[in-house]
MIRONU-850472 format. One line per 4 residues: for each residue z, x, y of N, C-alpha, C. Coordinates in Angstrom, 2 decimals. Atoms other than C-alpha are relative to their C-alpha. Layout:
Z:X:Y:Z:X:Y:Z:X:Y | ...
This chain:
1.45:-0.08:-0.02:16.35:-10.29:0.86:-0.56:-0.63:1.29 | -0.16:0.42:-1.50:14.53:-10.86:4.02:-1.08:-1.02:-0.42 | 1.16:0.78:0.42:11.38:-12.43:2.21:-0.41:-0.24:-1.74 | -0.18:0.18:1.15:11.42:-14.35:-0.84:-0.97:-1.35:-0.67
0.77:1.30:0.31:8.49:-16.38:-2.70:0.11:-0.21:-1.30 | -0.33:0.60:1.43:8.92:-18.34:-6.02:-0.78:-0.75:0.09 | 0.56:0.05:0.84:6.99:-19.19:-8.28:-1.11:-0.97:1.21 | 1.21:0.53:-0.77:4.07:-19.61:-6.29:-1.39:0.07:-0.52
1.00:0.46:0.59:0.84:-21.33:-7.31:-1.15:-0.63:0.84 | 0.86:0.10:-1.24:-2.36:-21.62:-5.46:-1.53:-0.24:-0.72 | 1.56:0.18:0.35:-5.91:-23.28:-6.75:-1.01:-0.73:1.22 | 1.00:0.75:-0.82:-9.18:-23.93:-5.38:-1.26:-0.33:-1.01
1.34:0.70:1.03:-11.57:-26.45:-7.20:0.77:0.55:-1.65 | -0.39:-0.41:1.59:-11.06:-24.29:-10.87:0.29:1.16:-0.09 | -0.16:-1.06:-0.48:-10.36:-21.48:-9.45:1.84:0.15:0.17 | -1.66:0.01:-0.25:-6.32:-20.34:-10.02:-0.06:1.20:0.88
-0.15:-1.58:-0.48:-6.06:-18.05:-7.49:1.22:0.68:-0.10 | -1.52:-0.61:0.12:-2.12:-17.61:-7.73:0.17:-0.59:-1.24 | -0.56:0.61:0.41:-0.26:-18.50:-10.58:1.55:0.32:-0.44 | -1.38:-0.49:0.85:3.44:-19.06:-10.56:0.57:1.80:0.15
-0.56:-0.92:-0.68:4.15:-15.79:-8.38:1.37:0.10:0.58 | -1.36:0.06:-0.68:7.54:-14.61:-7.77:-0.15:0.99:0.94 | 0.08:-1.10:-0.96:7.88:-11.91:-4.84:1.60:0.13:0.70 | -1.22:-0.71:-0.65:10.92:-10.06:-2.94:0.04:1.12:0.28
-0.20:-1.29:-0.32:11.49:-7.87:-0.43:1.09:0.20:0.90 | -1.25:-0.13:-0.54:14.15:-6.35:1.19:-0.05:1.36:0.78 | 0.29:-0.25:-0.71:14.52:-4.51:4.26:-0.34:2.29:-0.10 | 0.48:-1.45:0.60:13.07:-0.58:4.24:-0.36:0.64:-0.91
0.47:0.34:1.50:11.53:-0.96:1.63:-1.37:-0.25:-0.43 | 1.38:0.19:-0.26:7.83:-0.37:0.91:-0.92:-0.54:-1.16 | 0.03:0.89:1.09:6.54:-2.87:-1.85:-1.98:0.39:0.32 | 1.28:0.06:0.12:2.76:-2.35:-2.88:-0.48:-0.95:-0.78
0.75:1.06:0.41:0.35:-4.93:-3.93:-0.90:0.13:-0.79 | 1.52:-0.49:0.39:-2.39:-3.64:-6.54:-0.79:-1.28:-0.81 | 1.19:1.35:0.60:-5.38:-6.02:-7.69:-1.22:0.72:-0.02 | 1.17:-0.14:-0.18:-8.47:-5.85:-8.64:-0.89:-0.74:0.91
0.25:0.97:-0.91:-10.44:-7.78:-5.93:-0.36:-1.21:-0.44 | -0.16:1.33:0.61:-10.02:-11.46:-6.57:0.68:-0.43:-0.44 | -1.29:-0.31:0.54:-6.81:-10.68:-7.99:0.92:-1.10:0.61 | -1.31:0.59:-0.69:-4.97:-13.00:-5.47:0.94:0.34:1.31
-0.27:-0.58:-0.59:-4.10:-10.84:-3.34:0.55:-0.64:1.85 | 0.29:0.67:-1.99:-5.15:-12.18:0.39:0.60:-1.24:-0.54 | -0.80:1.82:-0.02:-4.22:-15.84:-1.16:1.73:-0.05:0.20 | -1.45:-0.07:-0.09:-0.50:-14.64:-1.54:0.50:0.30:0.99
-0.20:-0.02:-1.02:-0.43:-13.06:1.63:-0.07:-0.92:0.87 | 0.41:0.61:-0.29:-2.19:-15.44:3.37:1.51:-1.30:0.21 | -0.95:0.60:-0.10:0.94:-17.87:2.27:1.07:0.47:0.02 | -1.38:-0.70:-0.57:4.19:-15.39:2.49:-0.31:0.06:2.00
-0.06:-0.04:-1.55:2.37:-15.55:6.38:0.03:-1.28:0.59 | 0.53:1.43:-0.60:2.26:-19.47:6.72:-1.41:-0.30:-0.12 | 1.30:0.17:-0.05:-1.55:-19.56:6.63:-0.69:-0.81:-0.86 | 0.69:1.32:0.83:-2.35:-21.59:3.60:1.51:-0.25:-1.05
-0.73:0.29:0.69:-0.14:-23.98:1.95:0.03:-0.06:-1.57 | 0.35:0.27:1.49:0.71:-23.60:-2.04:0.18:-1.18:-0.40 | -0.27:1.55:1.00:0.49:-26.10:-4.43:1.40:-0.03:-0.25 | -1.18:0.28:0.75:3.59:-25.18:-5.94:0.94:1.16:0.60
-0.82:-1.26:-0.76:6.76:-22.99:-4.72:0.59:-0.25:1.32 | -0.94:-0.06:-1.30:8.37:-22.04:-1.83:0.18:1.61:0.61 | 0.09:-1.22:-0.10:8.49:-19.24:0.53:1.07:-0.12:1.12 | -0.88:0.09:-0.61:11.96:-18.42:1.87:0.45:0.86:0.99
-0.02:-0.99:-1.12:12.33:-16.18:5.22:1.64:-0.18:0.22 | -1.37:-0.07:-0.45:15.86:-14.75:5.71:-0.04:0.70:1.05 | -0.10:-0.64:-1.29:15.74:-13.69:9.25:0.51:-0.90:1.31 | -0.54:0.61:-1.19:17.30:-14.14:12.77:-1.17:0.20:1.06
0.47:-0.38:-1.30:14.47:-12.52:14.81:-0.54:-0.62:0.30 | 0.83:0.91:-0.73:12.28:-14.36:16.95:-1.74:0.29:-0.95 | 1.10:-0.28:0.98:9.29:-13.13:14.56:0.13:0.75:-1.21 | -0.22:-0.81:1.16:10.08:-12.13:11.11:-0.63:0.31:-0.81
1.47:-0.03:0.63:6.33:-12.07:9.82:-0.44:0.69:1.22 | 1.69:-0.48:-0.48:3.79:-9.52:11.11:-0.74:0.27:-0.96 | 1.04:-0.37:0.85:0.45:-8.98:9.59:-1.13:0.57:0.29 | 1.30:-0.01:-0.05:-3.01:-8.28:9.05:-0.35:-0.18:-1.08
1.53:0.56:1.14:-5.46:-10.41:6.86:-0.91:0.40:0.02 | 1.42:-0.09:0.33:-8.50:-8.95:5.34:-0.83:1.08:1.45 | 1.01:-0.50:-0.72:-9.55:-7.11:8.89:1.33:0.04:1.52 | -0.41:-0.22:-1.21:-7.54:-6.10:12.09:-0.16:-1.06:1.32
-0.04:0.77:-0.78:-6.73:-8.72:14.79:-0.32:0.27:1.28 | 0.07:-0.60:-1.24:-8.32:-7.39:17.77:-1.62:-0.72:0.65 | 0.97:0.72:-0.57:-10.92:-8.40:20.75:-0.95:1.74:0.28 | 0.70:-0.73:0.31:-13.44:-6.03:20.14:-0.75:1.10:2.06
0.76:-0.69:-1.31:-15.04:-5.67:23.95:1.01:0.48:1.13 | -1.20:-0.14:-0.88:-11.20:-5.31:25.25:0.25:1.75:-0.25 | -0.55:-1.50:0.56:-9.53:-1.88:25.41:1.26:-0.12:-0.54 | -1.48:0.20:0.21:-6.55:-1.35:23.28:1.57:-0.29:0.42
-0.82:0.75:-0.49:-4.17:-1.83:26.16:-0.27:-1.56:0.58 | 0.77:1.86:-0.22:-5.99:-5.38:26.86:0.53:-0.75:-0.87 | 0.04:0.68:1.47:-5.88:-6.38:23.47:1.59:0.00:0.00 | -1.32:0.43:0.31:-1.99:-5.71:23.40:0.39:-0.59:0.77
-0.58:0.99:-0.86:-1.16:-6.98:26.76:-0.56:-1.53:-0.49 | 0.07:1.78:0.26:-3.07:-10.53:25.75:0.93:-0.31:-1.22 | -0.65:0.05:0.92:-1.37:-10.24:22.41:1.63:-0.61:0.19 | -1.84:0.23:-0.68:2.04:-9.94:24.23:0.13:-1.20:0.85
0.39:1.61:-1.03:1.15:-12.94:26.57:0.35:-1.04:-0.88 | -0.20:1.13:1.48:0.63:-15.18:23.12:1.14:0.07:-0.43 | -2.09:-0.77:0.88:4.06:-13.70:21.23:1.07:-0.09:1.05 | -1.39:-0.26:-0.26:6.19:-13.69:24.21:0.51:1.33:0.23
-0.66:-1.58:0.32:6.72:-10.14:23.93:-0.46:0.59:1.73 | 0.17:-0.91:-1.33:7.14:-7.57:27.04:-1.57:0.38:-0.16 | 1.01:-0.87:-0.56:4.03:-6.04:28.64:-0.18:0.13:0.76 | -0.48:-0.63:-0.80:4.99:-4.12:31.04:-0.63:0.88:-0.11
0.69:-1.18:0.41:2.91:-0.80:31.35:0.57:0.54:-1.19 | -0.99:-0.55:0.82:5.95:1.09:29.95:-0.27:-0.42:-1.64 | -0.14:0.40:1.56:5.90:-0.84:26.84:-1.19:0.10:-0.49 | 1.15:-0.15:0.81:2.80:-1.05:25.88:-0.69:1.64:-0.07
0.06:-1.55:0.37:2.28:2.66:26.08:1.04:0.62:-1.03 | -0.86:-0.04:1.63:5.28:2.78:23.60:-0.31:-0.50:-0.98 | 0.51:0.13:1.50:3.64:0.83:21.39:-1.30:0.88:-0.06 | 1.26:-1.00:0.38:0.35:2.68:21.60:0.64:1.11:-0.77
-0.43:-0.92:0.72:2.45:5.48:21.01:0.51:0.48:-1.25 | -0.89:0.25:1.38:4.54:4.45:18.04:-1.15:0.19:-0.96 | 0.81:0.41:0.91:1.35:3.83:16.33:-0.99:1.06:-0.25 | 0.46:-1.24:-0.54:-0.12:7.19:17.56:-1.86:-0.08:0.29
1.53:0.00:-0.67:-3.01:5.91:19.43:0.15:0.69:1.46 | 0.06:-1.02:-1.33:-3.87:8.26:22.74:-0.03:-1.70:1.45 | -0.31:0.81:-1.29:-2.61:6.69:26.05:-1.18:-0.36:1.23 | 0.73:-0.25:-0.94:-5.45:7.71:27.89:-1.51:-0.60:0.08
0.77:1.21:0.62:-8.20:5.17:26.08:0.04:-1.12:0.55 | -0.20:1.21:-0.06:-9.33:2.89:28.30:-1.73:-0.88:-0.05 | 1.30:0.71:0.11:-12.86:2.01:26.64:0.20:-1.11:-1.11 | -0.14:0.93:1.34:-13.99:-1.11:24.57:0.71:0.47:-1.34
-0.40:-0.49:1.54:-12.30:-1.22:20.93:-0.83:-0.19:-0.68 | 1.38:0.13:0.73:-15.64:-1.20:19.56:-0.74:1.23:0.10 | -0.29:-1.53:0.20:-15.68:2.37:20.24:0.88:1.08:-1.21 | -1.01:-0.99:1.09:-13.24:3.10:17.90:-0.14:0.28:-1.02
0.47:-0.15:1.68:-13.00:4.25:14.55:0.66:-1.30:-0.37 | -0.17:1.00:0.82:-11.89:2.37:11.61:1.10:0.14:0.09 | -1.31:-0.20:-0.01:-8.41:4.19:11.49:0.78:-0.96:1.09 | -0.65:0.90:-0.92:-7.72:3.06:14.98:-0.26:-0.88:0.58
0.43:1.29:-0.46:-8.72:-0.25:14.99:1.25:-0.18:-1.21 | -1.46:0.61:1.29:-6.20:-0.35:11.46:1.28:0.48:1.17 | -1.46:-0.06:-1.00:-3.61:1.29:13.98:0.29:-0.92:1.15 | -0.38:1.21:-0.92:-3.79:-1.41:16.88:0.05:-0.82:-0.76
-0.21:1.17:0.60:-4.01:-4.07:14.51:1.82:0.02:-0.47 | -1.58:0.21:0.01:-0.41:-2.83:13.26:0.68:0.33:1.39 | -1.27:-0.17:-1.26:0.64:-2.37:16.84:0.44:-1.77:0.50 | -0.19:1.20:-0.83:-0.10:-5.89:17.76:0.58:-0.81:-1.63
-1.76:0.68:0.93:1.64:-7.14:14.23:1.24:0.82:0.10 | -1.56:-0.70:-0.24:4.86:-5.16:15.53:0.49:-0.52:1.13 | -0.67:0.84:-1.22:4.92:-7.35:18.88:1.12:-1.04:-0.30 | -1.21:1.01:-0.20:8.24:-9.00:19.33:1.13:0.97:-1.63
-0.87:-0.75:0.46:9.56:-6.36:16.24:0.26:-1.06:-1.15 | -0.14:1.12:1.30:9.31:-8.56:12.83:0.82:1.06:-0.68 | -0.50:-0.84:1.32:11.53:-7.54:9.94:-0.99:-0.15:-1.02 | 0.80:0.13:1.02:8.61:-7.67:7.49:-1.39:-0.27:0.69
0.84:0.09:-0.54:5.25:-6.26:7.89:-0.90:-0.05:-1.08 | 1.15:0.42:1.21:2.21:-7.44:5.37:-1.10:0.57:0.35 | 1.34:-0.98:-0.11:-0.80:-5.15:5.24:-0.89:-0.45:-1.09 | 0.80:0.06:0.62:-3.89:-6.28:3.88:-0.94:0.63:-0.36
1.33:-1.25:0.17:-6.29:-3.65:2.34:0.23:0.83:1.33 | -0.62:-0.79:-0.84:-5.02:-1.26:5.09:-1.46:1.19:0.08 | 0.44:-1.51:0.28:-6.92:1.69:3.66:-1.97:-0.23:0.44 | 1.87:0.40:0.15:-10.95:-0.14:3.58:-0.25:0.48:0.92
0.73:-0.29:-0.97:-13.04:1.63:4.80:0.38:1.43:0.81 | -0.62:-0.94:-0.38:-11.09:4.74:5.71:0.09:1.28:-0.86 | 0.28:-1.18:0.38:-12.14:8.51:5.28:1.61:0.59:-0.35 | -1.27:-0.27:0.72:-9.35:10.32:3.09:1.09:0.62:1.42
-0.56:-0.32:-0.98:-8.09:11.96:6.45:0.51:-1.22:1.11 | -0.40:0.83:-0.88:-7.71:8.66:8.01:0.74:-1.04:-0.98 | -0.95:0.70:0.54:-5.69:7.33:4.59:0.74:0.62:0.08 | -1.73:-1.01:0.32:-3.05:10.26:4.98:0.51:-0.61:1.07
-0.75:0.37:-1.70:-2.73:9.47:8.89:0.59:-1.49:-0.13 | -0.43:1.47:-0.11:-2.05:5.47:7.76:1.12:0.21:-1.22 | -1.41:0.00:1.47:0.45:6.74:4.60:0.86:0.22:1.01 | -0.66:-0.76:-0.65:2.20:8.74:7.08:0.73:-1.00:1.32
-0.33:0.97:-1.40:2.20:5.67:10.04:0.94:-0.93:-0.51 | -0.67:0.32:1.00:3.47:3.42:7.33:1.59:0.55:-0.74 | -1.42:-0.15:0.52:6.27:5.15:5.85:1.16:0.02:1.60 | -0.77:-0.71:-1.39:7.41:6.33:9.76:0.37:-1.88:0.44
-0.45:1.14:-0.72:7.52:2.53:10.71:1.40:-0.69:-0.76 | -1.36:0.34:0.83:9.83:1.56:7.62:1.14:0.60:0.07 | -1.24:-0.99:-0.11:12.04:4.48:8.17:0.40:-0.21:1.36 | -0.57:0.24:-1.24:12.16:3.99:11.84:0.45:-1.17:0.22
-0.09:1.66:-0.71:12.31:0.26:12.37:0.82:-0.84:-1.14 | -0.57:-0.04:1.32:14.18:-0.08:8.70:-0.52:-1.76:0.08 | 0.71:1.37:0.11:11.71:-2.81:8.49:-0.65:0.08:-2.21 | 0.60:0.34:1.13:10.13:-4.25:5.02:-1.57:0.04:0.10
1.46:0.05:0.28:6.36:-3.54:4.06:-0.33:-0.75:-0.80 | 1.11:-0.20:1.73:3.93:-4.52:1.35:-1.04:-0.27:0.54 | 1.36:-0.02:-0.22:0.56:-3.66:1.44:-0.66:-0.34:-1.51 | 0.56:-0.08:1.11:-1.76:-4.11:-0.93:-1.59:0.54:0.10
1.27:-0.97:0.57:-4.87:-2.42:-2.33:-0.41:-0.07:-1.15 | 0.31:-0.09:1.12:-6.99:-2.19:-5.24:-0.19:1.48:-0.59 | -0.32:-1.63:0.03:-6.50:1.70:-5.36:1.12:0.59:-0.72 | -0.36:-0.67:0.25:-4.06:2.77:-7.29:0.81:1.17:0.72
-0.25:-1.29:-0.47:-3.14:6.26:-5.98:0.39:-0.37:1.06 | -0.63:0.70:-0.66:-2.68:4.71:-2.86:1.41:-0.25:0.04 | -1.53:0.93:0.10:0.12:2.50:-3.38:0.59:1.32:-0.83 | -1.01:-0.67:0.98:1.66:5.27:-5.94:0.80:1.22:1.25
-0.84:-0.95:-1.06:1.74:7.80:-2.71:0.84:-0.29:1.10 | -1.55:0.34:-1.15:3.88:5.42:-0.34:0.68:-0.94:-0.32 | -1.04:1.32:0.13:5.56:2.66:-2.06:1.20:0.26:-1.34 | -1.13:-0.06:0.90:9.07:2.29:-3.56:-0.19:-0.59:-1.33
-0.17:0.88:1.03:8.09:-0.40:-5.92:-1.06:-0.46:0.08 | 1.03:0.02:0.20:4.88:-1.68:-7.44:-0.22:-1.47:-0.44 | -0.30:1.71:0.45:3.99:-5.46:-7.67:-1.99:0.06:-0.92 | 1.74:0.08:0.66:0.33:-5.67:-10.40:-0.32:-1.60:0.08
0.25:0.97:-0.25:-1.59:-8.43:-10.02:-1.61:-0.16:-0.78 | 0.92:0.51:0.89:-4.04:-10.13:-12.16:-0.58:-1.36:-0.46 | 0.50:1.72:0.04:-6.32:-13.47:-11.97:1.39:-0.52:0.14 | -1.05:0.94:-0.09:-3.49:-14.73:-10.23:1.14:0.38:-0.36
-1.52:-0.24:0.77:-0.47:-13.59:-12.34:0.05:1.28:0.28 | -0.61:-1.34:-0.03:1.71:-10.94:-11.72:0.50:0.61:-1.16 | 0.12:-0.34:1.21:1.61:-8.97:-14.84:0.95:1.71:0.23 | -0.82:-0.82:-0.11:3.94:-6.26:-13.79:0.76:0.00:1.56
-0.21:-0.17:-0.83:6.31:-5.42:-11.33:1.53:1.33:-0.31 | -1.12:-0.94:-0.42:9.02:-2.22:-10.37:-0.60:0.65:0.41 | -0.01:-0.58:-0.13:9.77:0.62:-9.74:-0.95:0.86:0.28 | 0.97:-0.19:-0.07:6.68:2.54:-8.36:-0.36:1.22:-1.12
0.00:-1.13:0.83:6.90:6.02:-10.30:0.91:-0.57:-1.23 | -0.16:0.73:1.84:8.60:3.85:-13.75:-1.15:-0.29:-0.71 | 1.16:0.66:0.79:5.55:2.32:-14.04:-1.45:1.03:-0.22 | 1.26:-1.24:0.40:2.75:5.44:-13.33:0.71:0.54:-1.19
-0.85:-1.08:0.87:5.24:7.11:-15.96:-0.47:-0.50:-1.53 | 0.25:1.40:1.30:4.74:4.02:-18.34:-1.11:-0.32:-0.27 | 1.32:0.68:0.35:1.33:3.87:-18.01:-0.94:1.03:0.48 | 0.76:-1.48:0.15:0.14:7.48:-18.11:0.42:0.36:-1.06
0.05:-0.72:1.54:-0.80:8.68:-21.45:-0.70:1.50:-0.02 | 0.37:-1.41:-0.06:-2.67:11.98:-20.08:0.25:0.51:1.00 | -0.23:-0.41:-1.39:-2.38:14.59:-17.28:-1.12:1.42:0.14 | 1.50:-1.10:-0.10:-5.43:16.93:-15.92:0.50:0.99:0.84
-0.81:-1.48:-0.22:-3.92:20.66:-15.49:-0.80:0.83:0.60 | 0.16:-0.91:-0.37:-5.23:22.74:-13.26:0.19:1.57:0.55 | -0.33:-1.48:0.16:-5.42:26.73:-13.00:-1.19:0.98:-0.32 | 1.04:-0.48:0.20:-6.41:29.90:-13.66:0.42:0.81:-1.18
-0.42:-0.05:1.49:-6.72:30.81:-17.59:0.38:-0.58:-0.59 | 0.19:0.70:1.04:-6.58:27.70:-18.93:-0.92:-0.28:-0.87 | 1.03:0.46:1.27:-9.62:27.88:-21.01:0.19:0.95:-0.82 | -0.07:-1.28:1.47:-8.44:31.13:-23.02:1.52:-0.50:-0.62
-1.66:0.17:0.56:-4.88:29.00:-23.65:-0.23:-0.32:-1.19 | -0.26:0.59:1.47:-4.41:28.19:-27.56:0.26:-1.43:0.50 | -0.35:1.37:-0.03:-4.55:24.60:-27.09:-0.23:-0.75:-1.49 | 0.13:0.52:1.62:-4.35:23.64:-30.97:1.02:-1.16:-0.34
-0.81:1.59:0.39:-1.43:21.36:-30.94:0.09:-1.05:1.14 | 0.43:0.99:-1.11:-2.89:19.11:-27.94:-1.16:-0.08:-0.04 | 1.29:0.80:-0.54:-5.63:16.91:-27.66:-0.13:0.52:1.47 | 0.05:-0.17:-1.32:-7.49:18.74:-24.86:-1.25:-0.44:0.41
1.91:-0.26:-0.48:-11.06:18.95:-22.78:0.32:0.41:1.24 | -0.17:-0.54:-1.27:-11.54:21.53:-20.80:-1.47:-0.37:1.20 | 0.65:0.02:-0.58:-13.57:21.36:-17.96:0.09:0.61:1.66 | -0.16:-0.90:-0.66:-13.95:24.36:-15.82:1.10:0.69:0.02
-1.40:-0.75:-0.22:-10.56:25.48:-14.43:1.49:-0.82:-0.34 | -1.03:0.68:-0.05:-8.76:22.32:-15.31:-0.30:-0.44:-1.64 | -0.13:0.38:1.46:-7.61:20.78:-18.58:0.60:-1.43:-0.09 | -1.49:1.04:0.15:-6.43:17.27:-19.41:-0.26:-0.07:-1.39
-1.67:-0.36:1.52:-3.89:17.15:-21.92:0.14:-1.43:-0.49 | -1.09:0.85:0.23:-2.87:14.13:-24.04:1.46:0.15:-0.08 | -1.35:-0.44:-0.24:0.90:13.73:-23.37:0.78:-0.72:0.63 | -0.68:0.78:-0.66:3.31:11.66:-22.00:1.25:0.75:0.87
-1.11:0.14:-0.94:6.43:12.23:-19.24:0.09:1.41:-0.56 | -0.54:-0.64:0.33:8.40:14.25:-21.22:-0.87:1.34:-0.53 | 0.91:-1.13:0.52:5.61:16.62:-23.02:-0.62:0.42:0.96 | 0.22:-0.79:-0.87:4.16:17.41:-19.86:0.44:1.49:0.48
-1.09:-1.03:-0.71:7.11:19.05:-18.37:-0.04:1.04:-1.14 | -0.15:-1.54:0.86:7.38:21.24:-21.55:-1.06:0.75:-0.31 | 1.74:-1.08:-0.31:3.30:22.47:-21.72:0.24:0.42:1.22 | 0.00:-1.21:-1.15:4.13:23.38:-18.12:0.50:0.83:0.26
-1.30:-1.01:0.35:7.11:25.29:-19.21:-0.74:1.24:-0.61 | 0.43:-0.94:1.50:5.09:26.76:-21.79:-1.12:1.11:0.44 | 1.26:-0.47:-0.63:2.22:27.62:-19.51:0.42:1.31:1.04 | -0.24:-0.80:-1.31:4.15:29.11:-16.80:0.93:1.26:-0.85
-0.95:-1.41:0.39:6.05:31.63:-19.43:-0.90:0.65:-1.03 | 0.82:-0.59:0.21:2.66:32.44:-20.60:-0.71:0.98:1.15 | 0.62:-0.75:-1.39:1.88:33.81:-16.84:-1.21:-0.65:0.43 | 1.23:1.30:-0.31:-0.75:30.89:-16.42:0.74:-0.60:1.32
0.41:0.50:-1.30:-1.19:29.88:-12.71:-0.18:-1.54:-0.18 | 0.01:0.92:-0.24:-0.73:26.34:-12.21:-0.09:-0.62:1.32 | 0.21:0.00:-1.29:-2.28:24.81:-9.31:0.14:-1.70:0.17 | -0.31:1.53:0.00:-1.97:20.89:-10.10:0.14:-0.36:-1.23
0.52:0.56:1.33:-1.27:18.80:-12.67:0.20:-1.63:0.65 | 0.19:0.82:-0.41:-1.92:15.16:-11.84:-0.43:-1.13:-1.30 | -0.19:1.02:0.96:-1.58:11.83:-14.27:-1.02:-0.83:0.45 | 1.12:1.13:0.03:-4.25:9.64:-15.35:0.84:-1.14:-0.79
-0.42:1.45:0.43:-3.14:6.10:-15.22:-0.53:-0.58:-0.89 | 0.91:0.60:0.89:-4.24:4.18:-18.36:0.04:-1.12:0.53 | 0.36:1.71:-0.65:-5.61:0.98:-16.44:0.69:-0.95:-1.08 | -0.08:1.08:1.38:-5.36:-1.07:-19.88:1.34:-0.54:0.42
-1.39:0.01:-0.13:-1.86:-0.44:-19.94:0.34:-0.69:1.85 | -0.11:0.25:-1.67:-1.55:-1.17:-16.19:0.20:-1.39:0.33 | 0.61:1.60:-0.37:-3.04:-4.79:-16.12:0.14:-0.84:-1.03 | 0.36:0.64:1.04:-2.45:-5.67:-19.61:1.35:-0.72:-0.55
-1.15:0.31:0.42:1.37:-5.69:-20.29:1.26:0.34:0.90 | -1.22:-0.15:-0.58:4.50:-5.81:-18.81:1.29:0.82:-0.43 | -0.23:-1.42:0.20:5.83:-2.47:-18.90:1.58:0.18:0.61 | -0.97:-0.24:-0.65:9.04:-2.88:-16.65:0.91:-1.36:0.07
């Protein structure tokens, strides 16, 4: 494991913000964080990065590299009136790290910001101000990169382009993630494994698709001629072209069996997470 925190515990005044958190991650490997906000979230990060000490615990870094923590807390680390190669060359100055033209146009690139940008970063969008922020936590090449709320604030076209930057850095750099989010769907479309989080306590943790599986009790079917289907032995409600179904894992797969050798067009079917279940019990 490259990053390992036990039983970690974190108050302020009456306020538990952690309690008694275990965590582990291990390298290529994309670990998601879900909370509701207040959840704990930033406090846990905050200390797997050094930044605030817990009350209780310990946070154990198994690495050789010269930086085995990168991050971003709560908001992108950048100098707003600089241009993105500014901001990384000072970055690289602080860290130690090359900046050399060469390189820093490789990292722009890695991160797939345009080379040819050389106005304030206060120009930019939101995406690529989240993409320099992970260029300048990738200076010096950490095995473990911590993403805080990644997605805030970001039009659905600029959360595919950060799923997509994300998985490419773990696969390329066979580095360790975890982000976290209070989204759901999110975390279910890029992470291996799912850490829940709740006033503090971690109230679930695996496998990312064990636990949507475990904690989806319906699924909303879309098509065309599902409102003339005999739906008599399923709890349904239609609404328009789509249908959700009570049904779990296994009964899915066989209504879609059933659907598709009726000559019914299936264009999605997509699982509604039962929150309850989600935040309530420990499912894995």
């Amino acid at each position: 494991m490259i990053l390992t925190g036990h039983a970690l515990s974190k108050q302020y005044g009456d306020l538990q913000a952690l309690d008694h958190v275990d965590v582990s991650c291990e390298s290529g490997r994309i670990y998601g964080l879900l909370g509701a906000n207040g959840a704990g979230k930033t406090t846990l990060f905050r200390i797997l990065l050094g930044l605030t000490k817990p009350d209780h615990g310990q946070v154990i870094i198994n690495s050789k590299r010269k930086k085995p923590l990168g991050g971003i807390i709560e908001k992108p680390a950048a100098y707003d009136y600089l241009s993105a190669r500014q901001n990384l060359r000072l970055f690289s100055s602080v860290q130690g790290a090359p900046k050399d033209d060469n390189t820093i146009s490789e990292r722009l690139e890695s991160v797939g910001l345009p080379l040819d940008r050389h106005d304030p970063v206060r120009n930019f969008s939101m995406g690529m101000k989240q993409r320099l922020g992970i260029a300048i936590a990738m200076l010096n090449d950490p095995e473990c990169l911590v993403l805080d709320e990644p997605f805030s604030g970001l039009d659905p076209l600029g959360i595919d382009s950060l799923l997509r930057l994300i998985r490419n850095l773990a696969f390329e750099h066979s580095i360790s993630v975890i982000v976290s989010s209070h989204i759901v769907d999110q975390l279910a479309r890029l992470c291996d494994e799912l850490l829940v989080l709740r006033s503090g306590k971690l109230v679930n943790r695996g496998i990312t698709q064990n636990i949507i599986v475990a904690c989806t009790d319906s699924y909303t079917i879309c098509g065309s001629g599902l409102s003339n289907y005999d739906w008599g032995n399923y709890e349904a409600s239609i609404a328009g072209q789509c249908v959700t179904v009570t049904a779990d894992a296994e009964g899915i797969g066989e209504l879609i069996e059933q659907l598709t050798k009726q000559g019914l067009r299936i264009s999605s079917c997509s699982p509604n997470i039962n929150m309850s279940k989600l935040f309530d019990s420990k499912l894995v």
